[in-house]
Every structure is written in C-alpha cells, then in structure tokens.
DRENDO-970685 format. One record per residue (C-alpha): x, y, z. Coordinates in steps of 0.02 Angstrom, whole numbers, plus 50000, padded with zeros to 5 digits. Layout:
// DRENDO-970685
XYZ ...
// end
This chain:
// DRENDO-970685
511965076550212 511315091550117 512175110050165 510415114750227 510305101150347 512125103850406 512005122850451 510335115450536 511195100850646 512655115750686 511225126950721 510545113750860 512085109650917 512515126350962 511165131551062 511335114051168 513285120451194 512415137351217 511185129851366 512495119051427 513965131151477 512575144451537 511915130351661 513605129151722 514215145351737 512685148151834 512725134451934 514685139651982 514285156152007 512975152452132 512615170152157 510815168952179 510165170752366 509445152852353 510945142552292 510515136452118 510455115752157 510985103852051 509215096052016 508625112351987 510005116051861 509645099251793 507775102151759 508055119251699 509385113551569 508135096451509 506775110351467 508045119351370 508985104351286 507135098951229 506895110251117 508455109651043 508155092950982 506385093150951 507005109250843 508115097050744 506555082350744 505305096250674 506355100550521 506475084250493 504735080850490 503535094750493 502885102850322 503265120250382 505125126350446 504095138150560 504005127350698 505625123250699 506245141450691 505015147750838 505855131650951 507765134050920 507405149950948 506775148551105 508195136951162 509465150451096 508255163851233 508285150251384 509345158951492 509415150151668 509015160751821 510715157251895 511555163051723 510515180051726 511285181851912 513095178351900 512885193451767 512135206151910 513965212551942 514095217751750 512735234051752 512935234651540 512325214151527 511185209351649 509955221551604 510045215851425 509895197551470 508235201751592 507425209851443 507315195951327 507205182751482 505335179851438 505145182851280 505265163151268 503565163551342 502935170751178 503655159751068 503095146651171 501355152051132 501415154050979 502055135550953 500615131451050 499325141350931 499985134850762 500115117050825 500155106550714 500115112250549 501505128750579 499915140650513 498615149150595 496975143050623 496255158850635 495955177550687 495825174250884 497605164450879 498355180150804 497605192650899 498025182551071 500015181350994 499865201050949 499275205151136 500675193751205 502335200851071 501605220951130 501415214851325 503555207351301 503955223751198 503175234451327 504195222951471 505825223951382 505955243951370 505295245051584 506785233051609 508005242251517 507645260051542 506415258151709 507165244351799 508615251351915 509045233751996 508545216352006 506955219952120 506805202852197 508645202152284 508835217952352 510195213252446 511195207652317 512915215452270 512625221252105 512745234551963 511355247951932 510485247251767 511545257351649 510365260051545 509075265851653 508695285651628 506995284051700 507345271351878 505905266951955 505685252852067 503685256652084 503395258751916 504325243051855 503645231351962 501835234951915 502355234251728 502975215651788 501555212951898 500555215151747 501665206751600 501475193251734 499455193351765 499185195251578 500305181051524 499255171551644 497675177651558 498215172151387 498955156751421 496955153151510 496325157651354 497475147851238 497145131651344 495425134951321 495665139551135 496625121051099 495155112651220 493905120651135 494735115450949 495095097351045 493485093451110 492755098450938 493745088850818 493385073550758 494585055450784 495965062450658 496075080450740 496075072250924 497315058750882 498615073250822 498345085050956 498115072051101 499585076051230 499395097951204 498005101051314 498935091651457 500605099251424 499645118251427 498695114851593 500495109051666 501385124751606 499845135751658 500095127651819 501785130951836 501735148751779 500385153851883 501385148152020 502895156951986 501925173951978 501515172052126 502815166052213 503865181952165 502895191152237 502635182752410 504265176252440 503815157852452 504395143752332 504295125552289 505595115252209 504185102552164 503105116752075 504845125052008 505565107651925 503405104151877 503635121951780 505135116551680 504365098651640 502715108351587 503935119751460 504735105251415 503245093551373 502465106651236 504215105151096 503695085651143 501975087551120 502265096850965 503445082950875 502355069450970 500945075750845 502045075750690 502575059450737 500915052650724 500685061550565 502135054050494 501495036450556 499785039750460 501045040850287 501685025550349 500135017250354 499585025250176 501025014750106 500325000150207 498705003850083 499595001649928 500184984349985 498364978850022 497624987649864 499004983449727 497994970949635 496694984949605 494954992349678 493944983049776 492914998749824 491894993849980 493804988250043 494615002250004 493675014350074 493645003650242 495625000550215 495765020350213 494475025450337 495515014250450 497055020250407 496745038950408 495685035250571 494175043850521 492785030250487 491715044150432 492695044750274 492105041350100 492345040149945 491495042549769 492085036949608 491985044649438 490665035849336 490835042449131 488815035449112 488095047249234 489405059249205 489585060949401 490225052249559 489235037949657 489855031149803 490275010449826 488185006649824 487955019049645 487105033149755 487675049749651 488385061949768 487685077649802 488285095149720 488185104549871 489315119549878 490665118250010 490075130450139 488515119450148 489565103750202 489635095650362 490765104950507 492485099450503 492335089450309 493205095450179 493295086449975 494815079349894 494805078349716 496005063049654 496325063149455 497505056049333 498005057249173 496805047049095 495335059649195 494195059449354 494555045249456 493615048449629 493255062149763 493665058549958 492535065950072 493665068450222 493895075050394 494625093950394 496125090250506 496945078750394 497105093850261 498175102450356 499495088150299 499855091550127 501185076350110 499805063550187 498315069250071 499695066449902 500145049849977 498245045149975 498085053049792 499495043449716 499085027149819 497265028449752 498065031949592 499015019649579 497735007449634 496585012049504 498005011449364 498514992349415 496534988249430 496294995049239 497794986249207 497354968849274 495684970949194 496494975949021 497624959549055 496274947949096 495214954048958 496744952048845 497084934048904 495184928048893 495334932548692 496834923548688 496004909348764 494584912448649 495564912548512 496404897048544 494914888748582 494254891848410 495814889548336 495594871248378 493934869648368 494064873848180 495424861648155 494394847848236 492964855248096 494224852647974 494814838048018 493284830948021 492754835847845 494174827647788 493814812047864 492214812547775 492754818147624 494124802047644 492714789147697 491164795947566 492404801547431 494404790547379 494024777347506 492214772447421 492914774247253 494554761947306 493384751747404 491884751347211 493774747147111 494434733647220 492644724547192 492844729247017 494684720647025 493744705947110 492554704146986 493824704446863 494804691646950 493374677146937 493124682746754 494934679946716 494894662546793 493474656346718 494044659546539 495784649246588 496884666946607 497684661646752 499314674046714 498094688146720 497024682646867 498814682946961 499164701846908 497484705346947 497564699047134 499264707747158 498644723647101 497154718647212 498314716047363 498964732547331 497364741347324 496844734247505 498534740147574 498204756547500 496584755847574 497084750247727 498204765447748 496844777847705 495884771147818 497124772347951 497714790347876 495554795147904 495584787748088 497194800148131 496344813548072 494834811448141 494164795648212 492314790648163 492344779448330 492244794248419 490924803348323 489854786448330 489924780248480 490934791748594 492324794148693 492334775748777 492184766948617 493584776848519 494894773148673 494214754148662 494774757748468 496574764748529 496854751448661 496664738148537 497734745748428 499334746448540 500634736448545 500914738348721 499634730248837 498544744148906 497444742449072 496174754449066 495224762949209 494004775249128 492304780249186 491874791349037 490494805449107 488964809849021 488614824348917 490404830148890 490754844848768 491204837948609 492854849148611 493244840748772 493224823948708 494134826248540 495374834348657 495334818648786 495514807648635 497054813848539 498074817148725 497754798648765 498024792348569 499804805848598 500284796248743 500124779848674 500914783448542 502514789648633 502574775648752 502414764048590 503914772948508 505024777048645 504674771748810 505094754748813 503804749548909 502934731648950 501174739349013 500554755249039 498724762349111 497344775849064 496454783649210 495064794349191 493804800649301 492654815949341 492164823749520 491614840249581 492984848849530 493344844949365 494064831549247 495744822349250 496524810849145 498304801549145 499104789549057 500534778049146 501804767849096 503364757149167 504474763049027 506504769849048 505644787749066 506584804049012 504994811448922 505294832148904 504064844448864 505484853248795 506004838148676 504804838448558 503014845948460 501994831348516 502144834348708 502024852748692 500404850048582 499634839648743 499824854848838 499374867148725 497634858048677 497284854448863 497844874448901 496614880048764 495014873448884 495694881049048 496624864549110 498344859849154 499614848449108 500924838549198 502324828249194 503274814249332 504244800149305 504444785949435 505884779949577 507434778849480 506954789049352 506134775449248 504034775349219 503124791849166 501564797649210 500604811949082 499474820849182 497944832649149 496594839749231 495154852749160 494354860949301 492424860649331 492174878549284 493004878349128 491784863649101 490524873549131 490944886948991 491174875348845 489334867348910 488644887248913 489744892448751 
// end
C-alpha cells in the first residue's frame, strides 16, 4: 500500500471513529427534548458512515480526487442532532458546531452537480453552488453572532451564545427560515437540472446516472419535510429516518455510477479477447457499440487511397466541423505509430471517462497491430509455400530432363553398342573365333547389366510410366516391382495436377521402399481415393513397426513434398506396436490452386 493511499484509509477511518463516538455521546447524553432513539441514532450514523466509505470507494475509482474530498468531508461535518445538544451547556461550542451543521448540505450539492465526472458541466451548476456556499456563509455568521440560543428548545437548560454581540431571536430565525426555503429552492432546481441532463442523454449517459434522480427526489423529500416540521412542531420518525436514507443514497449513487464505469473498462478488455486475431470491422464496431452501450456508435477507418476515413461499407465520412455534429456526439481520433488508424464517432457522456476512451484506443490499437501482423504472417507463409512449391516443381523439371537426356542420350548409345557387340558376336563365330565370341558375350553381359541399371537409375529419377500413361500405370510399375506382395485399392481421379501425381508417386514408391528394407513385412496395401474434400492416400503394412519421422531424410521428405501442396502427413502403427500405416491427405482447396495456378 502506497503512503497516499494509507493517509487516505486513516483519513476514512477517522471520520467513521469521528461519527461513531459523536452518535454515542449523543445518544448518552440524551439531552434533546425528544429522547434521541436508538433507530434514530442508527439511521443518522448509516448516512454518515456512507460516505465515509464511499469516500474511500471514490478514490479508488473515480478519475478526479474531488469527489472524494467533497464526501469525507462531509462525513468529517455530520454532526448528529443529539451531539450538537449535549454541547448546549458549553456557550463557547455549541454555537460553533450549529454554524457549520449544514454546511454538509452544500457539499452534498455539489456532489450532486459534478456527478459523475468530478467537473462541472456548466455555468448554471456553478452559479446554483455559488448561491448555496453565500446562503451557508450568510447562516453561519446569524448563528454565531445573531443567534442567542438554540431557538427550537426554549426550555432547554443551556448556555447563551458567547459570541453573540448582536442577539436576536427575530432576526435569526428569518435568516433560517430563509437558508431553509432557499435550500429547498435549489435542491428543486438541481433535481430538475440532473432530470433535465437525464432525460436528455443518450443509453451511455442514462446508464451512469441511473439511481441520482431517485436519490435527489428522496432527499428533496426529506428536506422539505424537515423545514417544515421546525417550524410547526410536528415530526415523523418515518420521514426523519426517509431523510437520512435519502442523504445516504446520493455517496451510493455517486460510486454506483463509477462502478458501472469501471464495469464498461471491464468489458473493453472483454473486446480485446474477441478482437485479438485482428479487424473484422462490421464486428468490431458491433462488439464496441455493445460494449460501450451506445449502438449509435461508429467507426471510420483510415484509408491511405482516398487519403480519408470510410466507414465498414467505404462511405467517406463527412468533414463537418464539430459544432455542426449531432447533440450529445463527440470524435475520437485513435492513431499509432505507424499513422491514422480510425476515428470513433461516439456518444458525449462516455468522454467524460478519460481511462475508458484510452482503453478503447489501445484495444483498437492493438487489434489493428495483430490484424497487420497476421496478414504480414500469412502473406509471409503463402511465399514460403510458394516457394516450396516451385522448389519442387523445378526438381521434378529437372528430373525429368534427365530422364530424357538418360533414355534419348547414354542409354541409346549403350543400347546402338550392345547390337554392335551382337553383331560382332555372330561375326566372330562364323569365322571359327570362338575365344573371342566368348569375350565378346561377357563384355555383352556386362553392357546389359550396365544398362539395366541405367535404366533403373532413369525410372528413380523420373519414371516415364508416369509421364505415359499416368498415375495408375506407374503404381502398376511399382507394385510389380516389390518384393513384398502389395494389394492395391486405388481409384486414380481424373484430371489431377501433374505436381500432384509426381508427388503421389514418389510417397507411395518411399513407402515401399521402406517397408521393403525395414519393415519386415509379409503384405502390405495402397489406398487411394478422392471425395469432396480432398485427396488421401496411405500405404499399410503388417511389418515390426517403429517407423520415426525423426529417424531419417526419407520420411521427413514424404512430409515435406505432401506439406509443399497444402496437405498433411501422418503416422500410426498397429496393436502391439507392430504394422505402420503412412498417411496423407491434400485437401480439396489446395486442389483447386494447383488446377487454377
């Protein structure tokens, strides 16, 4: 806890000792002509004890200390009836005491005028305060110098005013009459000030300043009451303990309003949670309007190509000047560091809360920043996907030229020499040179290994199966190729991108190859098949399992070619451990982009 808000918490605590022992002194003292009750004392010290703490709830929550101030102020200057009375034997204190007795009235007003922003709305507010703080001066000097004794027990044992060097009875009571009568007045027009500002404001202004008007009426009530009741003699406990609820309910009132300020912040940080992944901005205005409460709100974004701000549908705003706006609308302009980012056209009311409006900016702010962000990111990512797409597609080029280069160029020229080495062969044998016919069909039997090889080297790189007669025929070629008895379950669909097929062909050649070297395994089974959603493809086999992405180039390469066109790979071996299944599926879309690409 900070010094400040220590000296504060002492300051409250205090005045609730302060209200506390003066309750009970008076209500010991009982030196009023009407015994003080214990309800009554009760009621009187709640009022009191409620501003004390919604002093304390204000600092901790209003932007201005001045409410807080003008309401542990007035709990320091509630001094109970009975209090004032067990002081009438003491002629140098209770006249002191009755001066200030109401000057809680006018702090109480002036709560009630800069509610609930702690400023002033305007000129009326202030000259209604002024009329009330001259009308308690003017009191305070006819009770101490005017006042000879406490005029409404004039039976009462107690000490003339000391101070009084002009004593008149007469005179003072009029001055009371008409402190009385003219706090009346301007508590009337007060109510009808906050009504007036009420009924006028929009949803944002209402919803802060919804209990006030009731609290006022129920402490004009009360006072009006009480005037008159000094002066006639009669009384009501009902009306007395409705008084001090009235006086009571405005410090509530008050904090009641920053409270559902303070909820409104609440909800702002709601709107970062629904808006983190950027700007949707039809949904974030309708996030905010309902957040802030005012579904007139809008906003308009910055747009550099028109060098101006449209709102969600492009419409450009206007450029009218601010005393031309709407009643009760006032601008925000949000910006960052990279510029303009948008202007909120909001209700009035919810300027008068500083800390809100920031929490808007930086939550817009921020929204706009992780939008950017994600769109720099996804842009990012598509190149890389770009890039890896053409990445392979070049190698498949490549690969291809090679195979070409293998089949048109060294394998015709090994394929013209081995007929040469044939021909040479039957020449040899015809003229009886049977020890060089022999040399000649083991260098023969060399050349179709070597051919053989080439052949086999062309197919890895790039099988001519596939570029002949498709993706079918050059699995056919694979499955009768492995060792390990294959059952094969593929319905090939037409038109497929030619990346997606060289792709489809070296993942299922990969995994037969794998299972062929390491997995042990008597059978295994190609699936592939193509529905609404895209393409998959797997590969199964009954083999000891263990296969790892992690455990070698080969695997990884599955995933990375499949990754390149938008698909996925994965991995699952059977019960026990033993059997693997190499799975991968290309969605529709990305499908769809190779076909448009």
């Amino acid at each position: 806890m900070t010094a400040l808000r220590l000296r504060r918490l002492l300051l409250v605590a205090l005045a609730a000792a302060l209200i506390v022992a003066q309750e009970v002194i008076g209500f010991e003292a009982a030196a009023l002509a009407q015994p003080w009750s214990l309800s009554g004392t009760i009621f009187h010290a709640f009022a009191g004890l409620s501003y004390a703490a919604c002093a304390w709830i204000a600092w901790e929550t209003a932007d201005s200390p001045i409410p807080a101030r003008i309401m542990i102020t007035i709990a320091f200057l509630w001094l109970p009836p009975a209090f004032i009375a067990a002081m009438w034997p003491y002629g140098a204190v209770w006249p002191l005491l009755e001066s200030v007795g109401l000057f809680w009235a006018v702090l109480q007003a002036g709560l009630v005028v800069v509610y609930p922003t702690g400023r002033f709305y305007g000129p009326v507010e202030k000259w209604l305060l002024a009329i009330g703080v001259v009308a308690a001066v003017i009191r305070m000097f006819a009770v101490l110098f005017v006042m000879p004794a406490p005029n409404r027990y004039p039976d009462c044992d107690c000490s003339p005013n000391v101070y009084a060097f002009a004593a008149n009875q007469a005179a003072y009571s009029a001055i009371d009459l008409g402190f009385r009568v003219l706090g009346i007045a301007l508590i009337i027009g007060i109510i009808v000030l906050v009504t007036v500002r009420w009924m006028r404001g929009t949803t944002p202004a209402r919803n802060v300043a919804f209990i006030m008007p009731v609290a006022l009426v129920l402490w004009c009530a009360a006072v009006t009451y009480g005037t008159v009741s000094d002066f006639t003699g009669g009384s009501s406990a009902v009306f007395t303990y409705l008084g001090y609820l009235g006086t009571a309910s405005i410090p509530i009132s008050f904090v009641a309003g920053l409270g559902f300020i303070r909820s409104l912040r609440g909800r702002v940080s709601d709107l970062m949670v629904h808006t983190r992944d950027g700007v949707d901005r039809d949904y974030w205005q309708a996030v905010l309007a309902e957040t802030l409460r005012d579904p007139a709100l809008k906003v308009y974004w910055w747009e550099p190509d028109v060098e101006g701000y449209v709102d969600s549908r492009g419409a450009v705003m206007s450029g009218e000047p601010e005393r031309a706006r709407p009643r009760g609308r006032a601008l925000m302009a949000i910006e960052s560091q990279s510029g303009r980012l948008a202007v909120i056209d909001h209700d009035r009311a919810l300027s008068e809360n500083q800390e809100l409006l920031d929490a808007v900016s930086t939550a817009l702010t921020l929204s706009v920043d992780n939008g950017r962000l994600r769109e720099e990111l996804e842009q990012t990512l598509d190149e890389v996907r770009e890039s890896r797409v053409r990445i392979i597609e070049a190698g498949i080029l490549a690969r291809k030229k090679i195979e070409r280069d293998l089949h048109d160029g060294s394998q015709q020229s090994l394929v013209s020499l081995a007929l040469s080495l044939r021909m040479a062969i039957t020449r040899a044998s015809a003229d009886g040179n049977d020890g060089l016919a022999a040399d000649l069909e083991e260098a023969l039997a060399q050349l179709s290994g070597s051919l053989k090889q080439l052949r086999e080297l062309a197919r890895g790189i790039h099988p001519s199966s596939l570029t002949l007669g498709g993706l079918g025929m050059a699995i056919s070629e694979l499955v009768s190729r492995s060792p390990v008895p294959v059952q094969v379950d593929v319905v090939v669909p037409d038109h497929l991108p030619p990346l997606t097929e060289t792709t489809l062909y070296f993942f299922i050649a990969e995994c037969l190859t794998n299972v062929a070297k390491y997995a042990e395994a008597s059978h295994c089974g190609i699936h592939l098949a193509a529905d609404d959603d895209g393409l998959s493809v797997s590969v199964t086999d009954d083999g000891r399992g263990g296969a790892d992405f992690s455990k070698g180039t080969g695997l990884m390469g599955l995933v990375d070619r499949i990754a390149a066109l938008g698909g996925t790979v994965e991995l699952s071996m059977g019960e026990g451990g033993r059997g693997t299944t190499v799975a991968a599926r290309i969605p529709a879309a990305a499908l769809m982009e190779q076909r448009v690409g």
